[in-house]
ChimeraX commands (.cxc) that place a marker at each C-alpha (Angstrom):
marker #1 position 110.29,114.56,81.70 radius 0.5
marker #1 position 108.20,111.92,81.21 radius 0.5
marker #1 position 109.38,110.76,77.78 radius 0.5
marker #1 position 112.73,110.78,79.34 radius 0.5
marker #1 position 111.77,108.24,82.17 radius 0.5
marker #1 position 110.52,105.74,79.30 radius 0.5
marker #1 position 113.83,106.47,77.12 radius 0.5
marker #1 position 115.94,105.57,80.26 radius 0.5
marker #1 position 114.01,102.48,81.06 radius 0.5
marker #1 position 114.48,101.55,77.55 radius 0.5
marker #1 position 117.87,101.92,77.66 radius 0.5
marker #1 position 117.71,99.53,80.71 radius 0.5
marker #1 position 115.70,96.78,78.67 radius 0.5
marker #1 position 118.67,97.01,75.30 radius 0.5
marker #1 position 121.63,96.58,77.66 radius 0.5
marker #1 position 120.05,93.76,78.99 radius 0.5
marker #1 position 119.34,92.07,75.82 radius 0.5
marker #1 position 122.94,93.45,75.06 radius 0.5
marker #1 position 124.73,91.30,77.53 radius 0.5
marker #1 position 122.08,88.26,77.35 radius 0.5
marker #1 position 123.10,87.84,73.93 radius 0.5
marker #1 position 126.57,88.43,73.86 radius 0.5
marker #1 position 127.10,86.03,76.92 radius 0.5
marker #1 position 125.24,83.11,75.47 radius 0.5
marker #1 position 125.90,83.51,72.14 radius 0.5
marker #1 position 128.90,86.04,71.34 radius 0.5
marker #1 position 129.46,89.55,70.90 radius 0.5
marker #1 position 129.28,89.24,66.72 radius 0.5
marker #1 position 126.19,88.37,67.52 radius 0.5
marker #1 position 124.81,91.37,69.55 radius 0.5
marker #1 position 125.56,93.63,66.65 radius 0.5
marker #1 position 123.96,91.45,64.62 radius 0.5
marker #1 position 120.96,91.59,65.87 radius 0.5
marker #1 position 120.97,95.55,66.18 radius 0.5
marker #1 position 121.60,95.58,62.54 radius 0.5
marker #1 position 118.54,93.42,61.66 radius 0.5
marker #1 position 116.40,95.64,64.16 radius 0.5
marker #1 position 117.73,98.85,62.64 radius 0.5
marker #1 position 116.75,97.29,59.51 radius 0.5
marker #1 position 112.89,96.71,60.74 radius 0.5
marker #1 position 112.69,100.27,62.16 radius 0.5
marker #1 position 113.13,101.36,59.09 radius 0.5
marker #1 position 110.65,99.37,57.08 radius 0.5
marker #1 position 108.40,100.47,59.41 radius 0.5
marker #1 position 109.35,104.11,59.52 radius 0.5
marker #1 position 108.52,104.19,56.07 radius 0.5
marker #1 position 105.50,102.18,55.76 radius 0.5
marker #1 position 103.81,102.98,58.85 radius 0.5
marker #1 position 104.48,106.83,59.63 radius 0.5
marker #1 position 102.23,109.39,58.29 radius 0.5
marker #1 position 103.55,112.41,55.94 radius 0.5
marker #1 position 104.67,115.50,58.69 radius 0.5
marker #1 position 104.94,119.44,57.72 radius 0.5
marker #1 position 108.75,120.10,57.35 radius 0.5
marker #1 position 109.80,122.67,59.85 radius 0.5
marker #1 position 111.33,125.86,57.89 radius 0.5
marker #1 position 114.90,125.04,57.92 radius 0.5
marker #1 position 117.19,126.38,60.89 radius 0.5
marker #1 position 120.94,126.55,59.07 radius 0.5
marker #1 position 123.73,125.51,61.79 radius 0.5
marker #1 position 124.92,128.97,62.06 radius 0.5
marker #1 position 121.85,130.03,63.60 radius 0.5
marker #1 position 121.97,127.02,66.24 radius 0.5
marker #1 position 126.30,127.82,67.81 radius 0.5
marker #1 position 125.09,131.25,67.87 radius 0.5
marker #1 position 123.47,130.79,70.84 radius 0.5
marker #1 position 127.01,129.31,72.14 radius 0.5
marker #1 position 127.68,133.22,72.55 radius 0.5
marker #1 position 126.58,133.15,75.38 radius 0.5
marker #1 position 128.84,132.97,78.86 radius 0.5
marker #1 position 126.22,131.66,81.15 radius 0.5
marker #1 position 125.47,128.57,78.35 radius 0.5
marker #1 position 128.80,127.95,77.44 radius 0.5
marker #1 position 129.39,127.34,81.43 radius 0.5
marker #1 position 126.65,125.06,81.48 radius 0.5
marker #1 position 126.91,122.94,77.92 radius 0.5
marker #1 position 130.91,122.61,79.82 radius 0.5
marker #1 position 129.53,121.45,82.97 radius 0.5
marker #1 position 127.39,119.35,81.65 radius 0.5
marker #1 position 129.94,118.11,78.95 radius 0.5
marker #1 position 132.39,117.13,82.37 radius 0.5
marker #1 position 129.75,115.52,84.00 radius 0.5
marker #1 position 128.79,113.06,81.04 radius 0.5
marker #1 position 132.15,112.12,80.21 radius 0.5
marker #1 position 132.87,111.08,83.89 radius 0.5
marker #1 position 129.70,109.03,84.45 radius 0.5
marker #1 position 131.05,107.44,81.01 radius 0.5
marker #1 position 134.67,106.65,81.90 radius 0.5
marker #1 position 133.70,104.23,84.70 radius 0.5
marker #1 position 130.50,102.90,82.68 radius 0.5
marker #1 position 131.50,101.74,79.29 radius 0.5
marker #1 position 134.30,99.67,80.97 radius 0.5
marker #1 position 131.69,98.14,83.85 radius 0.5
marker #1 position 131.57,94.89,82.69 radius 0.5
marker #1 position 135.20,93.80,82.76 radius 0.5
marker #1 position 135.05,95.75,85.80 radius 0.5
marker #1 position 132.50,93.62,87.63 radius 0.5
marker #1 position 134.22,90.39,86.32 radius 0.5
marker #1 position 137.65,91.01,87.22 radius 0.5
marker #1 position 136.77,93.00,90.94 radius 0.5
marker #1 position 133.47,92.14,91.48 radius 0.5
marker #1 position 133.91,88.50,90.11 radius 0.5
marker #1 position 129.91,87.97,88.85 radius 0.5
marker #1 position 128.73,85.70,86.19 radius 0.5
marker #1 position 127.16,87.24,82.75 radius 0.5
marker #1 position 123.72,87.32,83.96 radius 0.5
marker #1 position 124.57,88.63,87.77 radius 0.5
marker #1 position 126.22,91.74,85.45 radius 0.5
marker #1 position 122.81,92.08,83.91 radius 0.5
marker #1 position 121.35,92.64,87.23 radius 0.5
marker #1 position 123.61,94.88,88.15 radius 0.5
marker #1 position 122.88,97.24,84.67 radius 0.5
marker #1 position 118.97,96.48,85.55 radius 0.5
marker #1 position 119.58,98.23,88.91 radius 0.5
marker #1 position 121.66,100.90,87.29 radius 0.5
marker #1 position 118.85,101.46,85.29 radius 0.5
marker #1 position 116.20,101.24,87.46 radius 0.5
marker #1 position 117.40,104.07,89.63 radius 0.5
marker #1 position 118.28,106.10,87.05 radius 0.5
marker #1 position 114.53,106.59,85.99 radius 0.5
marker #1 position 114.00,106.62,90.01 radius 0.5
marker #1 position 116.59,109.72,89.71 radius 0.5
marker #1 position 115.34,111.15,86.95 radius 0.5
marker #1 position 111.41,111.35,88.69 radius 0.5
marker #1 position 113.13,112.57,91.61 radius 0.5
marker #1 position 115.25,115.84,89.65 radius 0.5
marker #1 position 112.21,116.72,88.66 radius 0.5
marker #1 position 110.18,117.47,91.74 radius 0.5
marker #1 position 113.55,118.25,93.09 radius 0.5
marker #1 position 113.85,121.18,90.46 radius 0.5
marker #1 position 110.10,121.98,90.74 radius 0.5
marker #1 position 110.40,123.01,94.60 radius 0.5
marker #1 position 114.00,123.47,95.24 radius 0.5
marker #1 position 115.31,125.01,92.10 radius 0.5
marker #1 position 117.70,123.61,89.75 radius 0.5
marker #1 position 121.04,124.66,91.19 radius 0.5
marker #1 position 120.45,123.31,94.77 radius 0.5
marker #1 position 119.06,119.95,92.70 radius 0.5
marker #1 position 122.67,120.07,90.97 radius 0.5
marker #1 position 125.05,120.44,93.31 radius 0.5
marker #1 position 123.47,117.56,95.56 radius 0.5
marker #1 position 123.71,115.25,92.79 radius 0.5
marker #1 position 127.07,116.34,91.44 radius 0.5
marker #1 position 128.27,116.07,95.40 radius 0.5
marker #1 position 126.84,112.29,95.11 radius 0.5
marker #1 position 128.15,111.61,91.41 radius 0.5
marker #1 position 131.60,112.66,92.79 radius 0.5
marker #1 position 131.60,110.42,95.70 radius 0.5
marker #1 position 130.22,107.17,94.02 radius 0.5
marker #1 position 132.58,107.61,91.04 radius 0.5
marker #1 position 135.53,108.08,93.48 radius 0.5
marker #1 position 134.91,104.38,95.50 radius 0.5
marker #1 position 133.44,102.56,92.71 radius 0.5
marker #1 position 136.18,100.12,91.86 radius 0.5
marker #1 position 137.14,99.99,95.60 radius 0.5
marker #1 position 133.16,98.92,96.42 radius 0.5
marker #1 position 133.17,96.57,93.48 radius 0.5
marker #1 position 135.49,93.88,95.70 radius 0.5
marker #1 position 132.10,92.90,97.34 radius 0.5
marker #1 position 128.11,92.24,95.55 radius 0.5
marker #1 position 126.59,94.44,98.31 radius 0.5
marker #1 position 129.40,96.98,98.49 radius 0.5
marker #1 position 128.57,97.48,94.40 radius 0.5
marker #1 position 124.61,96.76,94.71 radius 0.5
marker #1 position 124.18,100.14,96.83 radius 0.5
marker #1 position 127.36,102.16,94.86 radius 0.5
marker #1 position 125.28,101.55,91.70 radius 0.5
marker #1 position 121.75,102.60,93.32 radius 0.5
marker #1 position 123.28,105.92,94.88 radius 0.5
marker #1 position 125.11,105.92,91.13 radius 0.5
marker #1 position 122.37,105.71,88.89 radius 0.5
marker #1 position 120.01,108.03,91.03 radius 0.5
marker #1 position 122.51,111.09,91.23 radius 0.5
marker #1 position 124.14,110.73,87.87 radius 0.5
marker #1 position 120.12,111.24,86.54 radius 0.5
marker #1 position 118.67,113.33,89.18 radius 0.5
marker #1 position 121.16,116.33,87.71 radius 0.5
marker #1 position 119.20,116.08,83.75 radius 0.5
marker #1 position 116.05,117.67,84.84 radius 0.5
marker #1 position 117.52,120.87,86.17 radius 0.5
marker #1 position 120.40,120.82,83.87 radius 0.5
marker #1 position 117.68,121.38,81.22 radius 0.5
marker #1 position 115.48,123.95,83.03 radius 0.5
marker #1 position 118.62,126.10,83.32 radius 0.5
marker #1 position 119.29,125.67,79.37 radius 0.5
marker #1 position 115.90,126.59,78.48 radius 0.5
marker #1 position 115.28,129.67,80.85 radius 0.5
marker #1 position 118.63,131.13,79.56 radius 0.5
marker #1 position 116.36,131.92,75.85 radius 0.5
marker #1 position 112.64,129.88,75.81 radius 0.5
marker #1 position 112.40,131.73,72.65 radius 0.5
marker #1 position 114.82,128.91,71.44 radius 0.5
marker #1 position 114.18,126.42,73.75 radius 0.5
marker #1 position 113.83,123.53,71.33 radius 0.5
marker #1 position 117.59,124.66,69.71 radius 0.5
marker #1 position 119.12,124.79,73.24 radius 0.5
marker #1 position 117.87,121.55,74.19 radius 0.5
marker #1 position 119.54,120.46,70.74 radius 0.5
marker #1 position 123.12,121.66,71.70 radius 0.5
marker #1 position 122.35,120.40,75.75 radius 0.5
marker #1 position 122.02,117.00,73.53 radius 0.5
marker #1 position 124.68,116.63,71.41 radius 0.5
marker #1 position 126.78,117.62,74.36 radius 0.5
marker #1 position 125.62,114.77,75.90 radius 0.5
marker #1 position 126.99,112.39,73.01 radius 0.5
marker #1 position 129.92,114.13,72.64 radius 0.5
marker #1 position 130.59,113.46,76.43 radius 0.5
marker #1 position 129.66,109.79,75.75 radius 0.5
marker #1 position 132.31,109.16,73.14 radius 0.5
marker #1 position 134.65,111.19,75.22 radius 0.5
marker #1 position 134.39,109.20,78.55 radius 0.5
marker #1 position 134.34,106.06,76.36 radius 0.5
marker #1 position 137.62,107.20,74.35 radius 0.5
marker #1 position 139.41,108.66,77.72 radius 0.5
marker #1 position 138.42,105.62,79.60 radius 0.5
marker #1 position 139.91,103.35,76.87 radius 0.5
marker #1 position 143.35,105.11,77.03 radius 0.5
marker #1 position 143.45,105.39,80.56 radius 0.5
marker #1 position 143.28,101.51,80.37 radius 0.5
marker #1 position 146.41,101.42,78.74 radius 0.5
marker #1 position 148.52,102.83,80.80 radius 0.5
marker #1 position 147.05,102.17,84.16 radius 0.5
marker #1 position 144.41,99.00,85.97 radius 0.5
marker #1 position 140.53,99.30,86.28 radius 0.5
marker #1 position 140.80,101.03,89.60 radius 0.5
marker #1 position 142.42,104.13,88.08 radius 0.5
marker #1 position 139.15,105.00,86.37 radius 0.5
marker #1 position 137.88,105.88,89.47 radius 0.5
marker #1 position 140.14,108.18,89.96 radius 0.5
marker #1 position 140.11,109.79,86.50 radius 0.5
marker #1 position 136.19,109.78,86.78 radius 0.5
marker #1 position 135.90,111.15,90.14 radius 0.5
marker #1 position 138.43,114.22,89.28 radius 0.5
marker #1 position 135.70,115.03,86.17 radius 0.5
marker #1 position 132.74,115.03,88.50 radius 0.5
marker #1 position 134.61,117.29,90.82 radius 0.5
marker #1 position 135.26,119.71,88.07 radius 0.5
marker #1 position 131.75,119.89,86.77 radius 0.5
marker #1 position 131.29,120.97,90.69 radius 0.5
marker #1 position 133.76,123.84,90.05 radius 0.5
marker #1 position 132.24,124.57,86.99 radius 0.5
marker #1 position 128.72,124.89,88.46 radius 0.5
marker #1 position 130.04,127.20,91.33 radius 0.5
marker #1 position 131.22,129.56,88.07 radius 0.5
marker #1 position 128.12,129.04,86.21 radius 0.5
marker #1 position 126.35,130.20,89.27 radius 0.5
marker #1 position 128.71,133.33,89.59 radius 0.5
marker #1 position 128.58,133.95,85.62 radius 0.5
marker #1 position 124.55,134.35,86.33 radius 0.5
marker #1 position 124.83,136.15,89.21 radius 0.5
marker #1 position 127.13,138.98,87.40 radius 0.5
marker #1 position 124.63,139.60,84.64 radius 0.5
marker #1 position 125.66,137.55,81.77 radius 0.5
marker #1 position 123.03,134.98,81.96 radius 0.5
marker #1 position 119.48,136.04,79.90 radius 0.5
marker #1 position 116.99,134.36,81.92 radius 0.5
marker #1 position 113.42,135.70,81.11 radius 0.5
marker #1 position 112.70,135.75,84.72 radius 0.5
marker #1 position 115.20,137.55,85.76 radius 0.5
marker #1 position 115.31,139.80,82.22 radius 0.5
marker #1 position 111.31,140.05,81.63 radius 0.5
marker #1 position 110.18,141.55,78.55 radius 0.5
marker #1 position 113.05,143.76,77.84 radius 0.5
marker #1 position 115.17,140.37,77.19 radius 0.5
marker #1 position 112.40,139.10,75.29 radius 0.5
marker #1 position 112.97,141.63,72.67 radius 0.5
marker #1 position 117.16,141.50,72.99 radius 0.5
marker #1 position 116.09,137.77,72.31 radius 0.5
marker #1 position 114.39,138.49,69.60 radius 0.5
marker #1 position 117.25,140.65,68.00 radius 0.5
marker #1 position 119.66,138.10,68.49 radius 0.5
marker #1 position 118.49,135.10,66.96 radius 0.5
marker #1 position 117.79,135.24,63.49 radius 0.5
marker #1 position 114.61,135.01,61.36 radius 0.5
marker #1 position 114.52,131.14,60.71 radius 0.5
marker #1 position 115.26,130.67,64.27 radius 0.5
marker #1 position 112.63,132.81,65.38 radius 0.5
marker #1 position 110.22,130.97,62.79 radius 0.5
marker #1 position 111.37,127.84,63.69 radius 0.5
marker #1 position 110.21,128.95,67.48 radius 0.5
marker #1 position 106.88,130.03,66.32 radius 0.5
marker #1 position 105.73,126.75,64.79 radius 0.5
marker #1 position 107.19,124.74,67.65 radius 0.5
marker link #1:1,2 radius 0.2
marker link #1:2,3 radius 0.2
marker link #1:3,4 radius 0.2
marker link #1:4,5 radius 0.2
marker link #1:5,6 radius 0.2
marker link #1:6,7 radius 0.2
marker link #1:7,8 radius 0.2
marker link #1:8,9 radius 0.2
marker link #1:9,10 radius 0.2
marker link #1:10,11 radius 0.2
marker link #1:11,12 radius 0.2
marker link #1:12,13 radius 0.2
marker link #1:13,14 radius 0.2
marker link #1:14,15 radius 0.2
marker link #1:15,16 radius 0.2
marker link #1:16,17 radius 0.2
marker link #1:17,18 radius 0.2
marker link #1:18,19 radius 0.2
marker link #1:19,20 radius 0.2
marker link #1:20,21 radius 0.2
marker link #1:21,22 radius 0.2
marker link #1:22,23 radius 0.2
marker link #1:23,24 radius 0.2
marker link #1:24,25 radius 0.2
marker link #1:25,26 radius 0.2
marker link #1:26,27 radius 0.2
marker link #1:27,28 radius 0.2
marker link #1:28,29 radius 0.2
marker link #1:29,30 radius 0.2
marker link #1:30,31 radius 0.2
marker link #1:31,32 radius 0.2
marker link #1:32,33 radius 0.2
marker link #1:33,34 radius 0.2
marker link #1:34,35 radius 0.2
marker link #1:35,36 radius 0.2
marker link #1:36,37 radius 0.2
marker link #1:37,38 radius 0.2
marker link #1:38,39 radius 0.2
marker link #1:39,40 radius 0.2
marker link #1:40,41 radius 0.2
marker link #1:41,42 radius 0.2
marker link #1:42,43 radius 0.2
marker link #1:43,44 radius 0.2
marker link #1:44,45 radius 0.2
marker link #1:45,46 radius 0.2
marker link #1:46,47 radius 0.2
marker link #1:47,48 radius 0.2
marker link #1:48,49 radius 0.2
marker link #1:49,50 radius 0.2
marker link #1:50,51 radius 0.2
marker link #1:51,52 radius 0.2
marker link #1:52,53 radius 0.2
marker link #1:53,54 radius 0.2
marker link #1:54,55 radius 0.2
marker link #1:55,56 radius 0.2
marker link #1:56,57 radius 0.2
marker link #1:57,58 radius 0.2
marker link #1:58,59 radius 0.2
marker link #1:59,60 radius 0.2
marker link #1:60,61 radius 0.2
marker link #1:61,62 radius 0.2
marker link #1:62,63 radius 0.2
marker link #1:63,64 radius 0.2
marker link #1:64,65 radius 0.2
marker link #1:65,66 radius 0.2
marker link #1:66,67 radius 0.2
marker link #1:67,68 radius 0.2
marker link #1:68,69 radius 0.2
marker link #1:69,70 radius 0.2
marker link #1:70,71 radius 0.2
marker link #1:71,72 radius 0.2
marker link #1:72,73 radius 0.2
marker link #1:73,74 radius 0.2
marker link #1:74,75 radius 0.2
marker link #1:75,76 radius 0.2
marker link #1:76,77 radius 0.2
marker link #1:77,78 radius 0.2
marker link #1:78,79 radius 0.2
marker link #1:79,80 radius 0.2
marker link #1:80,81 radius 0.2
marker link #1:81,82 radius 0.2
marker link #1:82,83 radius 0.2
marker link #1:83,84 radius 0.2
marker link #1:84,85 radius 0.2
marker link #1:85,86 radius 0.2
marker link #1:86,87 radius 0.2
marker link #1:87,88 radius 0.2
marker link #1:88,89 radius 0.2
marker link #1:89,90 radius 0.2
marker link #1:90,91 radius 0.2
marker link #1:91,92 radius 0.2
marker link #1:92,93 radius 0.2
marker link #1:93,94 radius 0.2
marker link #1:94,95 radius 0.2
marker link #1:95,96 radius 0.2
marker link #1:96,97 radius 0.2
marker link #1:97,98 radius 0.2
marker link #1:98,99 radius 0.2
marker link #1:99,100 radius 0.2
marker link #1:100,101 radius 0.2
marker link #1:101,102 radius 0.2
marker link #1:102,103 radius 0.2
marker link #1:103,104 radius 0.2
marker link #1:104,105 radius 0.2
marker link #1:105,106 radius 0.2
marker link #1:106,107 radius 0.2
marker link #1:107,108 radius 0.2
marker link #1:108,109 radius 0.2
marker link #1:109,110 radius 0.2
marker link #1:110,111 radius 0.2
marker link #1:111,112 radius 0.2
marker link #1:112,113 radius 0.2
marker link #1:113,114 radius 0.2
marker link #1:114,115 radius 0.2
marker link #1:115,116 radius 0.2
marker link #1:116,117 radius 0.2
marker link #1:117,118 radius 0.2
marker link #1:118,119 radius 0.2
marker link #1:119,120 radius 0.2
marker link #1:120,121 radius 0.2
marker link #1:121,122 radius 0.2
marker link #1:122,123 radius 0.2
marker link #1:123,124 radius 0.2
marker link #1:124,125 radius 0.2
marker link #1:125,126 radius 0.2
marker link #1:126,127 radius 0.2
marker link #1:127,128 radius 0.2
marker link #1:128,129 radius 0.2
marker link #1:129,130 radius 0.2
marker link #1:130,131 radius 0.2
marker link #1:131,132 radius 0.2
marker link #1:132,133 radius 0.2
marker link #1:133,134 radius 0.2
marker link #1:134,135 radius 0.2
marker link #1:135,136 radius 0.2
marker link #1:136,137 radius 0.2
marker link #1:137,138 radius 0.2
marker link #1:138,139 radius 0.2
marker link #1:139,140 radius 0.2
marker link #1:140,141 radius 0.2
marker link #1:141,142 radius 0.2
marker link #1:142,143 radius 0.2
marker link #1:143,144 radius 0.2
marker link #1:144,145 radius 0.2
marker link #1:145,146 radius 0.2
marker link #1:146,147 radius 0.2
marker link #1:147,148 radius 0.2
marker link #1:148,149 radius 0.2
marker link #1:149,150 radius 0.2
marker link #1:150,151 radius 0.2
marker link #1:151,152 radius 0.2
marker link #1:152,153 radius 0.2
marker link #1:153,154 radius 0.2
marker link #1:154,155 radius 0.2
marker link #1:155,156 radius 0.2
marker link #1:156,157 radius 0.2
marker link #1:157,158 radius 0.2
marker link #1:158,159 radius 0.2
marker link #1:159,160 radius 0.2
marker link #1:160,161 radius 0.2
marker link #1:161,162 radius 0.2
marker link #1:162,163 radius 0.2
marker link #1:163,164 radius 0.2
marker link #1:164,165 radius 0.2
marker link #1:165,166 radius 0.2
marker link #1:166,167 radius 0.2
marker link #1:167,168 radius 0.2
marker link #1:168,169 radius 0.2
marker link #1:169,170 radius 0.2
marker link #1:170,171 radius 0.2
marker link #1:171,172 radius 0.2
marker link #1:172,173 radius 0.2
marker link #1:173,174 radius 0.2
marker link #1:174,175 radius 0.2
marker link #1:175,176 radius 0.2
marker link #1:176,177 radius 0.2
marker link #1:177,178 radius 0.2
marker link #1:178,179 radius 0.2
marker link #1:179,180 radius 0.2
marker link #1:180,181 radius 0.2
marker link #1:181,182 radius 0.2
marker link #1:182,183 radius 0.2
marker link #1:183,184 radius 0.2
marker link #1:184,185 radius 0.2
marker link #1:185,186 radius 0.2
marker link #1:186,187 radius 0.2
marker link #1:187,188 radius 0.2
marker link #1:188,189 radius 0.2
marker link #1:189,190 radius 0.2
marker link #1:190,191 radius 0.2
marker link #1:191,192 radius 0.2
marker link #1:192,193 radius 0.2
marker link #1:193,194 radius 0.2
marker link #1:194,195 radius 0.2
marker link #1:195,196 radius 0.2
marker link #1:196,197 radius 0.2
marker link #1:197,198 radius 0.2
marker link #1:198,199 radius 0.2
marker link #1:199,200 radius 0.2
marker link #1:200,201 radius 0.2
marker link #1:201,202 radius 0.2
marker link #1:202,203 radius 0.2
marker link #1:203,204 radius 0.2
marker link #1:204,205 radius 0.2
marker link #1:205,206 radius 0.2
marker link #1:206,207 radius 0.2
marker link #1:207,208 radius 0.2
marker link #1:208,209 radius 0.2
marker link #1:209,210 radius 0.2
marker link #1:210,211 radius 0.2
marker link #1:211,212 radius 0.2
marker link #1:212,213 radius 0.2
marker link #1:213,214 radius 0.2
marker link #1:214,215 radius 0.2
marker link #1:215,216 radius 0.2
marker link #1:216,217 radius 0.2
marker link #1:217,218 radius 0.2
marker link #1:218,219 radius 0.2
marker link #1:219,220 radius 0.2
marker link #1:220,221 radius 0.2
marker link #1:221,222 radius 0.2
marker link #1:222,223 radius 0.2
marker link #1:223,224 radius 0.2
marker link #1:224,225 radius 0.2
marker link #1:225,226 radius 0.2
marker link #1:226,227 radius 0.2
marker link #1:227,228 radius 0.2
marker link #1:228,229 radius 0.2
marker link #1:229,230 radius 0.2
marker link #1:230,231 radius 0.2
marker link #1:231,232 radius 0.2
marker link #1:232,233 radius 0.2
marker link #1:233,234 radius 0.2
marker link #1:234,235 radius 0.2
marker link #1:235,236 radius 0.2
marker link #1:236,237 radius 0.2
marker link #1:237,238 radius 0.2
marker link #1:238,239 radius 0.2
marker link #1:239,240 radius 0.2
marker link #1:240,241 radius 0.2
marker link #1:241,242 radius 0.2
marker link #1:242,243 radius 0.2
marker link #1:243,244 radius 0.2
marker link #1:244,245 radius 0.2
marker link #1:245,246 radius 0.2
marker link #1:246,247 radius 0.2
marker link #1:247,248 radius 0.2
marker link #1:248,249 radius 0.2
marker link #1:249,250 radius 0.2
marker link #1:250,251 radius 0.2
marker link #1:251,252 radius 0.2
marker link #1:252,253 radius 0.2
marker link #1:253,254 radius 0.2
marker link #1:254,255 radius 0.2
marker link #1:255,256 radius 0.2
marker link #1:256,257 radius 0.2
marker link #1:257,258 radius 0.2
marker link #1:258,259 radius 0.2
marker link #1:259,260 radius 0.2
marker link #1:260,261 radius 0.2
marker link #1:261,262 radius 0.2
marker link #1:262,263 radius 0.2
marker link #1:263,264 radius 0.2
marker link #1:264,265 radius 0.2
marker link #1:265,266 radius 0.2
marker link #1:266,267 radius 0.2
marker link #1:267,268 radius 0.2
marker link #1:268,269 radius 0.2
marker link #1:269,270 radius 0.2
marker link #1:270,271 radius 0.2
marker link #1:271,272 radius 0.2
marker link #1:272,273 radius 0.2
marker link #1:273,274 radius 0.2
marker link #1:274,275 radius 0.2
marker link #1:275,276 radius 0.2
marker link #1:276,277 radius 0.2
marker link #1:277,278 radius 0.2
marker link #1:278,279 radius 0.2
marker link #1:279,280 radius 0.2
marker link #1:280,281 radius 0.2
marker link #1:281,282 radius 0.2
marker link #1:282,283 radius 0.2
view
């Protein structure tokens, strides 16, 4: 959890460049100066970093068929709701804080520095939450508080303080939910725990570029305010789809080893093939 504080406060620090740049400068510009970063990393990917053991290879048949599963299925979709809502209203937060909020370039970068800052605040807490509460109590509090902020967003963005505390109680629950949205991936098969955590990934990125692309087409038809709407009704059903998550477990179909012990140890070990398995060992 740790690592993924730093990543999120680095995400913080690159937006903020982000809009710096393409504020005083232009927007050409920004991507300009990604490309000539890119470029450094990886010079010094290549000259720095040491020679590594490959891993034995893991072919992508062996990863989706994990995705067998009910009970992970349920959550990659929750999850997959969830991260395309939170990205509806953000990739179109800028225009939305100049044309409701009415803020300058650099009030929008404190805004994002907020947004940031209490998203590694809700991150820490998930954690602890997770560790003493359990992870579905953990998610449906923050899904209840992703809901509700998502919903008034672009009605508290008329005012500085109405969207200063909106984006607090934003950032905090939209990254309080990762923690124990992991620790319910990973206890469904720790056998394969790095694999799961691959597909609870690239669910995340394919809910990116989905609330990005929905968001975008929503703007066509309809004003900024309707994303609330359209975000809101996505946070709501990754509420809906927790409750069935939660009932999927409940009737059986989930593998958890605590629940399962040994005996689903060795069904585990059955069902994921030999690379996997390997791959698991090394790990």
């Amino acid at each position: 959890m740790d690592d993924r504080r730093f990543a999120d406060l680095d995400s913080v620090e690159i937006v903020l460049i982000g809009i710096l740049i393409g504020t005083q400068l232009n927007w050409q510009t920004t991507f300009l100066v990604v490309a000539m970063l890119g470029v450094l990393a990886f010079i010094g990917v290549l000259a720095l970093f040491p020679d590594v053991a490959r891993p034995p290879l893991v072919t992508l048949k062996a990863r989706l068929a994990l995705l067998r599963r009910p009970a992970l299925l349920v959550m990659l979709g929750n999850l997959l709701l969830w991260q395309t809502s939170v990205f509806v209203l953000y990739t179109y937060l800028g225009p939305m804080l100049q044309n409701i909020t009415h803020i300058s370039g650099v009030e929008i970068s404190g805004v994002f520095l907020l947004f940031g800052l209490a998203s590694a605040l809700g991150n820490i807490i998930g954690g602890y939450s997770t560790d003493r509460w359990g992870a579905v109590r953990v998610l449906f509090v923050g899904l209840a508080l992703l809901t509700m902020t998502e919903f008034i967003l672009p009605w508290a963005a008329v005012s500085v303080f109405g969207i200063t505390i909106t984006m607090l109680v934003w950032g905090i629950a939209g990254w309080m939910v990762v923690p124990p949205q992991q620790h319910r991936v990973v206890a469904l098969a720790p056998l394969s725990s790095t694999i799961l955590l691959s597909l609870n990934g690239s669910v995340i990125y394919i809910g990116i570029g989905t609330g990005a692309a929905l968001g975008g087409l929503v703007l066509r038809f309809a004003p900024l305010s309707a994303l609330g709407w359209v975000s809101g009704g996505l946070a709501l059903a990754a509420l809906v789809c927790l409750f069935l998550s939660t009932w999927v477990a409940r009737k059986g179909y989930s593998r958890s080893v605590p629940e399962r012990q040994s005996s689903e140890i060795l069904r585990a070990r059955e069902e994921i093939p030999a690379e996997v398995a390997g791959h698991q060992h090394i790990d």
